[in-house]
N, C-alpha and C positions, 0 to 999 in steps of 0.2 A: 463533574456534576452535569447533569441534563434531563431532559424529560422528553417521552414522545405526547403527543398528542394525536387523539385522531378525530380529525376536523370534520368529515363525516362518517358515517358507516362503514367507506372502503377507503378512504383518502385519511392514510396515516402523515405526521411533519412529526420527526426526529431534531433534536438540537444538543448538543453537549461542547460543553468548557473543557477544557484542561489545563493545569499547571502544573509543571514539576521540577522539581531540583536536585543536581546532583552534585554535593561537596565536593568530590574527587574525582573527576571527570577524566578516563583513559581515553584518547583520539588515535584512530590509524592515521598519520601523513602522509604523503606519497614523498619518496627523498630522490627517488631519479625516476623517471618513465622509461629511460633504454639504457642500462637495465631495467625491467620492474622492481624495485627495492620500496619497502615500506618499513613505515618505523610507529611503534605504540609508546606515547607519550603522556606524563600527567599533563593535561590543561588547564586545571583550576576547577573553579566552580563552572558550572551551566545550567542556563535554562531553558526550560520549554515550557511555551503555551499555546495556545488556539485553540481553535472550534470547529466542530463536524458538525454537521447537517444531513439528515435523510430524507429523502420521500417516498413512499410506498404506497399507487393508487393501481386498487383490486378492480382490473374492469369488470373480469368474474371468481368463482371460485376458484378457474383452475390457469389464469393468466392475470399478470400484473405485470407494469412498467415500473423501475426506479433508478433512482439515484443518488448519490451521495457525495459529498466534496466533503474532503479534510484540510484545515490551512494549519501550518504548524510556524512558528517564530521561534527558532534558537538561535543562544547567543552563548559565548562562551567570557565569562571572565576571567581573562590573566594577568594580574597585574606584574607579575614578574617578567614577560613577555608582549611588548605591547603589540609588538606584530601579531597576534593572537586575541589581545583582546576587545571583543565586541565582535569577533569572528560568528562565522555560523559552525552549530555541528558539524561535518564531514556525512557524507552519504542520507543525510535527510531532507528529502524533497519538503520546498515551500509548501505542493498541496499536489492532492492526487484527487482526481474526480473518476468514477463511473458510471457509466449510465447504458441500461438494460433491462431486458426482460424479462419474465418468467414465464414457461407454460407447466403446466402439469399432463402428459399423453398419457394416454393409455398403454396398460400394463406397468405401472407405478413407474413408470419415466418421469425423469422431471427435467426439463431446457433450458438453460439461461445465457444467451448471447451476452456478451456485453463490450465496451467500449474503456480502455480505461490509458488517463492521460495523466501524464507523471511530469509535475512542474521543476523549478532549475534545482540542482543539489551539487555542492560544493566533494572535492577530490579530500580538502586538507583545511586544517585550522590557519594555515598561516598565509593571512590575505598576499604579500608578495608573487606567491609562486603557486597556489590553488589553481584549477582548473574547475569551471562549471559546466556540468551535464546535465541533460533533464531535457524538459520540454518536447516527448515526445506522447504519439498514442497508439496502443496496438488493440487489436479487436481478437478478442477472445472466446471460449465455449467451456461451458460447465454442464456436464451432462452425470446425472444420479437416475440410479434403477437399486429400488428395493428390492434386496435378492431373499432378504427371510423375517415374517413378521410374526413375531410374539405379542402378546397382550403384553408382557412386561420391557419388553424390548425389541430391535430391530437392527437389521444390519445392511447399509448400503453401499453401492457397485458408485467409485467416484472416479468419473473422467475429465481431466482439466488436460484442454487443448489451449495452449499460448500462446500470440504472437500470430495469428493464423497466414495471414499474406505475409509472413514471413519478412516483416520489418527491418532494419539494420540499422545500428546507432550503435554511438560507440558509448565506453562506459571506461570505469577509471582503471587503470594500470594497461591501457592499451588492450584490453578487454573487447570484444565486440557481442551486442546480444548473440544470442545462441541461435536466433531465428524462431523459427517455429518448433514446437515443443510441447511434449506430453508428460502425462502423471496418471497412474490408476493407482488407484488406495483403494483397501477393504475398511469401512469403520461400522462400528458396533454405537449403538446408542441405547441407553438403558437408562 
């Protein structure tokens, strides 16, 4: 549930709730690190809730600054396992923020830098032997060029640069980011 508002003309404020529930909750564990071995397990019930937030202020038509924060709370109930229960999900960050910009250049380029910072996330449901990751930020590029434009539709050129200084942090199964990293996608919009 949420609503935007926009507080003036170019200054849009974003807000939404969530709740969710899942009866039958499958979790990945981690069971050894050296080896990597993992194991899919029922958990019980889970839940998730929290709230995101946007802001989007147009300084003009073809440049705006935003950002956003998501905080998420899950919890797992297992009463057959108490090492388990009141756990958090496995691989869901507390809260991930970013914050950037947009230009629109010429030749239907479109810019968007941005910053994006990924709070603690748990390896595994079982509080004993879990490991927490998170808490890092990498600076990012998303670069769009409309390559064919119909009255009914459209089609754009997507470049997603990640990680750009090439960060490092580790991640679960003895895992390291990738580093710095690309994506181009063709999409259609109609």
């Amino acid at each position: 549930m949420g609503t935007d508002i926009w507080i003036t003309d170019n200054f849009n404020f974003g807000l939404r709730g969530f709740y969710h529930i899942v009866k039958d909750t499958i979790v990945t564990n981690v069971v050894s690190t050296n080896p990597s071995q993992s194991q899919d397990i029922n958990a019980g019930k889970s839940y998730t809730h929290g709230v995101e937030f946007e802001i989007n202020h147009f300084i003009s038509e073809k440049f705006k600054w935003f950002t956003n924060f998501t905080y998420a709370n899950t919890k797992v109930k297992n009463s057959i396992d108490r090492n388990q229960d009141g756990s958090d999900i496995p691989f869901v960050p507390e809260f991930i923020a970013n914050a950037g910009f947009n230009a629109k250049l010429p030749y239907d380029f479109n810019v968007s830098p941005y910053i994006q910072y990924v709070g603690k996330y748990y390896d595994s449901t079982d509080k004993s032997s879990r490991r927490d990751f998170g808490d890092y930020a990498t600076v990012n590029l998303n670069i769009q060029k409309i390559i064919y434009r119909h009255e009914k539709y459209y089609a754009n050129l997507i470049i997603e640069l990640n990680n750009l200084f090439d960060k490092k942090y580790e991640m679960p199964w003895q895992f390291q980011d990738p580093g710095f990293n690309g994506m181009v996608r063709l999409e259609l919009n109609f």
